[in-house]
VOKE-521803 format. One record per residue (C-alpha): residue in three letters; x, z, y; residue number from 1. Coordinates in Angstrom, 2 decimals, padded with zeros to 5 digits, always signed. Layout:
# residues N
   code         x         z         y   pos
    ALA         X         Z         Y   NUM
...
# end
This chain:
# residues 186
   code         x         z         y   pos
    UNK   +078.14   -079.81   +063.65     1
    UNK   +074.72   -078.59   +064.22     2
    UNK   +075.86   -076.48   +067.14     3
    UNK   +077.67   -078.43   +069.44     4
    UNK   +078.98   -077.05   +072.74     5
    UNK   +078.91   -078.09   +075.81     6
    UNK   +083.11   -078.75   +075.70     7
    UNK   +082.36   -080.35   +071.97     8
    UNK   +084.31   -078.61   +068.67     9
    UNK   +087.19   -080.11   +066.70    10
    UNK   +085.87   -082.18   +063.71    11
    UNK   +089.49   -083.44   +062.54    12
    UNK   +093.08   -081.94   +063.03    13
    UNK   +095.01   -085.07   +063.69    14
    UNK   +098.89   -085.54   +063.46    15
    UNK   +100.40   -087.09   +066.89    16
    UNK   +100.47   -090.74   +066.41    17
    UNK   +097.05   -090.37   +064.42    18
    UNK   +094.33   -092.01   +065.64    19
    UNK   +090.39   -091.61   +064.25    20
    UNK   +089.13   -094.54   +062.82    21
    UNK   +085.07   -094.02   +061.73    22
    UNK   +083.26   -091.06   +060.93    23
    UNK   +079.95   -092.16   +058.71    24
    UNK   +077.17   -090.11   +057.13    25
    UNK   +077.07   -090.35   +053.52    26
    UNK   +075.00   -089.03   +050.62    27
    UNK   +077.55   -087.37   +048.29    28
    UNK   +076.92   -090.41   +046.01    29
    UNK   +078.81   -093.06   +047.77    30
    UNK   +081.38   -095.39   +047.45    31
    UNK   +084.41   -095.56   +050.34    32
    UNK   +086.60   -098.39   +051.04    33
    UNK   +089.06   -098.41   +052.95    34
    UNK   +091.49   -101.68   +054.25    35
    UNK   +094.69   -102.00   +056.22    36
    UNK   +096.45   -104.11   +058.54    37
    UNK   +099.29   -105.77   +056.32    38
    UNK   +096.27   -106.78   +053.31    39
    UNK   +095.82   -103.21   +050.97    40
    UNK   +092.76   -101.86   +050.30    41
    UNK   +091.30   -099.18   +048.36    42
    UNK   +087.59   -098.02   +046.85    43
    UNK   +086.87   -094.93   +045.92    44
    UNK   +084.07   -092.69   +044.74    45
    UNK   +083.12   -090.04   +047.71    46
    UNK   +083.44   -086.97   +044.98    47
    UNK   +086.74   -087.52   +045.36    48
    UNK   +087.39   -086.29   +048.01    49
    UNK   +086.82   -081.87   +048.17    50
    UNK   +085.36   -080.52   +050.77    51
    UNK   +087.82   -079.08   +054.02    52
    UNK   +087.15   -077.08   +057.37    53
    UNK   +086.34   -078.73   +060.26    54
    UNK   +089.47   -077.48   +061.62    55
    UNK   +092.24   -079.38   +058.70    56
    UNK   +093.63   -083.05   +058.09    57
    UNK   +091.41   -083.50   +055.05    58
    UNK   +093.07   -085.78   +052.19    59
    UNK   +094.69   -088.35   +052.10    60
    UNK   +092.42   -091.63   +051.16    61
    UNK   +095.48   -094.69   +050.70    62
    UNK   +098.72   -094.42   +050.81    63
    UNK   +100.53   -096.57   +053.48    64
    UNK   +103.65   -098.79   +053.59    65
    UNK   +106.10   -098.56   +056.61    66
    UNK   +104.80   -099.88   +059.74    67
    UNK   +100.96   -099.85   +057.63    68
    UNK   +097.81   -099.03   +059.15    69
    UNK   +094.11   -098.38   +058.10    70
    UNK   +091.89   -100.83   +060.14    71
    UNK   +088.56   -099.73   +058.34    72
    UNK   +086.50   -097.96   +056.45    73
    UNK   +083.03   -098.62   +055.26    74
    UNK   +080.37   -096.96   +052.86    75
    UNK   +079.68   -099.33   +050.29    76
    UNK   +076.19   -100.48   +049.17    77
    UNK   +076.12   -101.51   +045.86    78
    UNK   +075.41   -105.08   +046.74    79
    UNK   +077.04   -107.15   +049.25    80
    UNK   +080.77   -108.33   +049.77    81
    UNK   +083.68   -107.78   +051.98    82
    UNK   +084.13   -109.66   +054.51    83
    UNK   +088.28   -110.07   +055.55    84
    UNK   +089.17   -111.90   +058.39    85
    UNK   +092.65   -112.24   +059.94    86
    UNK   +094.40   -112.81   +063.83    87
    UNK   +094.65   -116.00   +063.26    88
    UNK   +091.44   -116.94   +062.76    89
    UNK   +090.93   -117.19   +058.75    90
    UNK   +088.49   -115.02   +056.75    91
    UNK   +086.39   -115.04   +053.58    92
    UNK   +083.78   -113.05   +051.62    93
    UNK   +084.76   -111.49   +047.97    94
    UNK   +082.45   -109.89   +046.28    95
    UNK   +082.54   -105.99   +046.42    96
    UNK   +082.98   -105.82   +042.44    97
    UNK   +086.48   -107.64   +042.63    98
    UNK   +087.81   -104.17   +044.49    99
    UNK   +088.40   -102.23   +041.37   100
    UNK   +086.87   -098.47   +041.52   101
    UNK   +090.60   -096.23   +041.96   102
    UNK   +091.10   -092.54   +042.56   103
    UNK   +091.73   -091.74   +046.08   104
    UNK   +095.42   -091.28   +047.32   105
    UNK   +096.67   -094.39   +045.88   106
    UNK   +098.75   -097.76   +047.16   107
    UNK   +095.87   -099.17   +046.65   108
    UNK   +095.25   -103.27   +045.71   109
    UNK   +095.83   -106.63   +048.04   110
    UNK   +092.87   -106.89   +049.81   111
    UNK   +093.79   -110.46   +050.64   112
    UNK   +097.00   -113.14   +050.83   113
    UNK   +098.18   -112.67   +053.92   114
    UNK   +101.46   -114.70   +055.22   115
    UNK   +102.81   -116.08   +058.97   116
    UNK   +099.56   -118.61   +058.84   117
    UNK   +096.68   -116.22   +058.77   118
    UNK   +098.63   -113.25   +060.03   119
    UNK   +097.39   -109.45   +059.13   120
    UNK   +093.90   -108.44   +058.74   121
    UNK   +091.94   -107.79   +061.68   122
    UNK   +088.35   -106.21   +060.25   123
    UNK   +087.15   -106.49   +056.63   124
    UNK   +083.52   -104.93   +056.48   125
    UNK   +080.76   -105.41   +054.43   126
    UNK   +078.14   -107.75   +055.04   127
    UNK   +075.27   -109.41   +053.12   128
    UNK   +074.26   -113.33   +052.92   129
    UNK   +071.54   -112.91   +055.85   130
    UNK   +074.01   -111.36   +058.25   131
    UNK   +075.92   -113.25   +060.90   132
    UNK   +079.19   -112.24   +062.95   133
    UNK   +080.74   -112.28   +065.94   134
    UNK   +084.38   -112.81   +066.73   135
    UNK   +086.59   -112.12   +069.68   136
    UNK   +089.89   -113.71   +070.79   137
    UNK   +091.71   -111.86   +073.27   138
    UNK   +091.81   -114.78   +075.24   139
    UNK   +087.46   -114.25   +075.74   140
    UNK   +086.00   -116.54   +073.12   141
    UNK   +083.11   -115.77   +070.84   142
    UNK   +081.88   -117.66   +068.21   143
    UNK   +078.88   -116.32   +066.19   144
    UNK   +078.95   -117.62   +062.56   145
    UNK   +076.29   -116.97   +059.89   146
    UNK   +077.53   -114.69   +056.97   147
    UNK   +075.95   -117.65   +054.12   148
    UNK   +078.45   -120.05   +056.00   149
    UNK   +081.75   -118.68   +055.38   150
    UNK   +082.82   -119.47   +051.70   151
    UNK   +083.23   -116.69   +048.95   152
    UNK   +086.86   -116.63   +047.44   153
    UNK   +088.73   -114.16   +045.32   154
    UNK   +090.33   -111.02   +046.33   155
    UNK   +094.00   -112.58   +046.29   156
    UNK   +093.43   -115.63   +048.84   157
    UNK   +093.38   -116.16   +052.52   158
    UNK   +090.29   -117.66   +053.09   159
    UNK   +089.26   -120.35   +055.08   160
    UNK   +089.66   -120.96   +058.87   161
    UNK   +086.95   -119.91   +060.80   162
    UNK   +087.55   -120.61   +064.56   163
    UNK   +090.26   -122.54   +066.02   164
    UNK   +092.49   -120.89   +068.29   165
    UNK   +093.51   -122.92   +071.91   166
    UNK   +097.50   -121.88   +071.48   167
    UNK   +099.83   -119.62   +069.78   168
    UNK   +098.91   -116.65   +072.35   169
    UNK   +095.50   -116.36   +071.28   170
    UNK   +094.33   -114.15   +068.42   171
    UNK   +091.50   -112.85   +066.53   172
    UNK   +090.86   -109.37   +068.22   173
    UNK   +087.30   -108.09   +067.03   174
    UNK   +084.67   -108.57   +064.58   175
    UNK   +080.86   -107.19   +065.15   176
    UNK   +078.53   -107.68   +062.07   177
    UNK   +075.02   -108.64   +062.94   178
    UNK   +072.20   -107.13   +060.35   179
    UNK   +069.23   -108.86   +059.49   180
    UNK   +067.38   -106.23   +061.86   181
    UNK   +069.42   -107.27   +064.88   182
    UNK   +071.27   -103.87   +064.66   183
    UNK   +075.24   -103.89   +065.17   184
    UNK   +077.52   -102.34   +063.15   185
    UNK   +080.93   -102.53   +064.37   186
# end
């Protein structure tokens, strides 16, 4: 990547359909996790995953289920928690240690209870207690909530609701973490 022309170079062979999600620097030391739409997630160390070309797929990091889709990937400190929150408006933080350490490739674990109330997952990204978030309906409303407000809960439960949504239309569409710093993430 350090000689980039003018027309750019392929960093990723993608399938049709595919879609790139994130691209993040790393150290070689690092800890990936990865979530999906319909609630799976999976953490993994970064050394497992070998080296490819530029030019190739790479490997394969969690294993979907028909009509599954990865919705984000972070590089884990070792503090913090994840942050899940759902279309419908419900979300909680779990502590990163509850996301058991797997090889990569795998079905991966239930990154949270999801059902017809809370609907799938929208963004699950880690944050840290002095954080704060924003979220976006697709109907234009934004509600900015401080990370230390919304309630820690296990790995296997929806959450809590965290903005009320004006009709059955309306549904959580975004979620931007706010650092300490000021700095967004997503």
């Amino acid at each position: 990547f350090s000689n980039i022309r003018s027309n750019g170079i392929i960093a990723i062979l993608l399938d049709e359909n595919d879609q790139l999600l994130a691209a993040k620097i790393t150290n070689g030391e690092n800890e990936i996790f990865l979530g999906t739409y319909k609630g799976k997630s999976i953490r993994f160390n970064e050394k497992d995953v070998r080296p490819t070309g530029r030019n190739s797929r790479g490997v394969i990091g969690i294993r979907l289920e028909k009509e599954d889709k990865v919705i984000t990937m972070e590089v884990l400190d070792k503090e913090g928690e994840i942050l899940t929150v759902t279309e419908k408006g419900y979300g909680k933080r779990t502590p990163v240690s509850e996301y058991t350490l797997q090889n990569r490739g795998g079905k991966g674990i239930k990154l949270a209870n999801i059902n017809k109330k809370s609907g799938p997952i929208v963004e699950a990204l880690q944050v840290r207690e002095d954080d704060e978030i924003i979220l976006s309906t697709n109907k234009g409303k934004f509600i900015r909530i401080a990370v230390n407000e919304i309630r820690v809960c296990g790995r296997v439960t929806t959450g809590v609701k965290l903005v009320n949504l004006d009709n059955e239309d309306e549904k959580v569409v975004s979620v931007t973490r706010i650092a300490k710093n000021g700095n967004e993430e997503n």
